[in-house]
Steps between C-alpha positions, in 0.01 A plus 500: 500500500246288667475166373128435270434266704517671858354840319139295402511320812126502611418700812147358526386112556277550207764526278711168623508287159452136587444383871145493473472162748629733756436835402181533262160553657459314838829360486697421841849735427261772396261508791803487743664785345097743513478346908797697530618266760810352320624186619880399489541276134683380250456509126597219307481449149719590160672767426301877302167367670435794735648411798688813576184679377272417701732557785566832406085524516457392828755746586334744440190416645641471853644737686824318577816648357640240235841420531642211168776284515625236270665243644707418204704783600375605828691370847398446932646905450210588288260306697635645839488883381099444372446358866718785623225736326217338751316748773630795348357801300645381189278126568146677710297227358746206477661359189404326147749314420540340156723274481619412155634124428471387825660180416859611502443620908685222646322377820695753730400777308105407502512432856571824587190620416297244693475726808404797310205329300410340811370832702427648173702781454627372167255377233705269245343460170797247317556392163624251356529304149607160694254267686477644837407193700875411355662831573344699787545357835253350672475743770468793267236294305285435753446871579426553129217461213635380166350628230573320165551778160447316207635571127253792346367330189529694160224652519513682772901600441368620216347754657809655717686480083219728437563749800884446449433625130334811585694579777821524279329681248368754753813544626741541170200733351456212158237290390578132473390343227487092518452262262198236584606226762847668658301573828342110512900427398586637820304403693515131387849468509555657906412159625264652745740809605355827479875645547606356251248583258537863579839461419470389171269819429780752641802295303277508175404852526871527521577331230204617222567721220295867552426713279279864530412430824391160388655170717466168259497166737487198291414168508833349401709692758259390714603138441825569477482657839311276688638143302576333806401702773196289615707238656441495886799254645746417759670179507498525910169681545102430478515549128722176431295279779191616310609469147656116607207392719215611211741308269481204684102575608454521137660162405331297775171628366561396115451814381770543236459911375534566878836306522627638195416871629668450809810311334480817281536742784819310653646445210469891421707594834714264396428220824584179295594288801195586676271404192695170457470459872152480488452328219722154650276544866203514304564212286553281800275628716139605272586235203652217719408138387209650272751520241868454639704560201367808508821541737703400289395701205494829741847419637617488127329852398653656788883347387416625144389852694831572633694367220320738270489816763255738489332623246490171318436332825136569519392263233607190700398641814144627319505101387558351819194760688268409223582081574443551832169769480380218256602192698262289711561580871562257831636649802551167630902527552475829687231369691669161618857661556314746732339270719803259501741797624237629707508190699883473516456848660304422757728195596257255381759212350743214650800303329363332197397162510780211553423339131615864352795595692844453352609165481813570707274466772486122431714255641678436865277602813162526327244292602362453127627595200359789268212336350483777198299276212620636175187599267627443142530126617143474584195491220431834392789639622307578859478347824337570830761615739458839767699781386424758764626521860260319720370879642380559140337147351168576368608904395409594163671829377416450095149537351516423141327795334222468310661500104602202258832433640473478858147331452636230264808450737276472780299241342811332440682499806114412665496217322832321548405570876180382478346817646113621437 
């Protein structure tokens, strides 16, 4: 039997849920697809969106014989026998090829079919849930328009639950009966993937008791069904770089539910280290010397964190997001580091001045001696001495930020220098 999901598949852009940036009225995808002159692409984006849909569309609305591979599976063989097919009868008007996962071609493999999209006798249309500017070589790239899918929002998933539902119910000859909310359940808890929604419709038709020709969906198996199912993730793919960098995103700009949402979402796939790995970088780098025991306090949590193991682990970790969300900010270390190591990159430093360098360096066949003055012997434990190498005297690489802290220090330190 036909899987739900590949049964309802939509044979008409009209009935594409989501995708309306590209595919509703006036959108690019969509009048690409109506000029009927189809361009070699790539579609990136999550997976259940419609990418395989919509190429199935543009099939066929073009004359050229579609030939799929999936290159999880597929090999140069595969590649060489749809190339094999070209300026024959079985090929008149060239090929469509969809090319599932693209990402696991290695560059040998997506080579091969430079020459071929080059004088047009092959028309790739790619997918792909990875980046593509990451995974698909440049030269295939450049011969290519990405076109982003995004996650279809409830409400329009909702609507393929509906088709799903009436599809099954057409098909076993019952009427499904569903208590209020299992449809919204659905498509709520898919995380933006249509598949997966469907799914849940075929497994809980499955599963629901039936009685006189009656099927009885309800909400609790519903929830049961669907109880963690929303969770989009992979620890080496765009989900965890997007879950860590809103984390971060969200902690830099104070807002604390945002943190604790996308804490919430590693700590659900079970990514402790990368939570606690953004929490330390963000307490040194968007707190700072606003509030520096705030480093202190985070490093702590995050001990207590893996002491404790998950679950228990999130109330530490939730403590230590919430400090830092709440904190007052100062980029001022990230910024000074940068510009000091940007400098050492470029070659821009000598040896250090002769009053700093080891004192080994004093004695026999020197002209003078050191000269280091010693500032805990001087007034205010300070004195005026040059610390840079001579390449460097005048550089300034801090900026005190403008909180309590590094303002009172500065006024301070400006004052035991004498400085304006």
């Amino acid at each position: 039997m036909r899987p739900l999901a590949d049964e309802i598949r939509p044979l008409d852009l009209d009935e594409v849920v989501g995708q309306k940036h590209i595919l509703g009225p006036g959108g690019l995808l969509r009048r690409v697809i109506e000029s009927g002159e189809i361009p070699n692409m790539v579609f990136y984006g999550p997976s259940g969106t419609g990418k395989t849909t919509v190429a199935n569309i543009i099939a066929r609305r073009t004359d050229r014989t579609l030939r799929r591979l999936n290159a999880t599976s597929a090999t140069l063989s595969d590649i060489k026998a749809v190339i094999g097919e070209l300026d024959t009868l079985l090929t008149p008007g060239g090929v469509l090829l969809y090319l599932d996962e693209i990402q696991y071609f290695n560059k040998k493999q997506q080579q091969s079919l430079l020459e071929f999209i080059e004088d047009g006798r092959i028309t790739l249309i790619a997918s792909t849930t990875e980046n593509p500017y990451f995974y698909v070589y440049n030269a295939l790239l450049s011969r290519s328009t990405v076109f982003e899918f995004k996650s279809v929002p409830p409400e329009e998933a909702e609507l393929a639950v509906e088709r799903a539902v009436r599809r099954v119910s057409e098909r076993e000859g019952v009427e499904a009966v569903l208590e209020p909310g299992v449809t919204r359940r659905l498509a709520v808890s898919c995380g933006g993937d249509v598949r997966k929604a469907v799914n849940g419709v075929e497994l809980l038709f499955a599963a629901a008791p039936r009685e006189a020709g009656r099927v009885n969906i309800s909400l609790a198996d519903a929830e049961a069904a669907t109880a963690r199912s929303s969770m989009h993730y992979d620890r080496e793919g765009d989900e965890h770089f997007d879950a860590v960098s809103a984390l971060m995103k969200s902690l830099r700009g104070s807002d604390p539910d945002a943190a604790l949402h996308y804490l919430a979402r590693l700590l659900e796939a079970g990514d402790l280290i990368g939570a606690i790995r953004r929490l330390l970088c963000s307490a040194s780098e968007d707190v700072g010397l606003a509030y520096p025991q705030a480093a202190s306090i985070v490093r702590a949590c995050c001990e207590s964190a893996l002491q404790l193991g998950l679950p228990e682990a999130k109330l530490p970790l939730a403590e230590a997001a919430l400090l830092l969300a709440t904190a007052p900010k100062s980029n001022s270390v990230v910024m000074g580091i940068d510009r000091a190591m940007a400098d050492v990159r470029r070659g821009k430093y000598g040896p250090p001045p002769r009053e700093l360098q080891n004192v080994h360096a004093d004695g026999a066949g020197f002209e003078r001696e050191q000269g280091y003055k010693y500032p805990h012997d001087f007034p205010n434990h300070w004195v005026e001495q040059q610390y840079l190498p001579d390449a460097l005297v005048g550089t300034r690489y801090y900026v005190p930020g403008e909180n309590k802290n590094e303002q009172a220090a500065k006024a301070y330190w400006d004052r035991i220098k004498g400085e304006k």
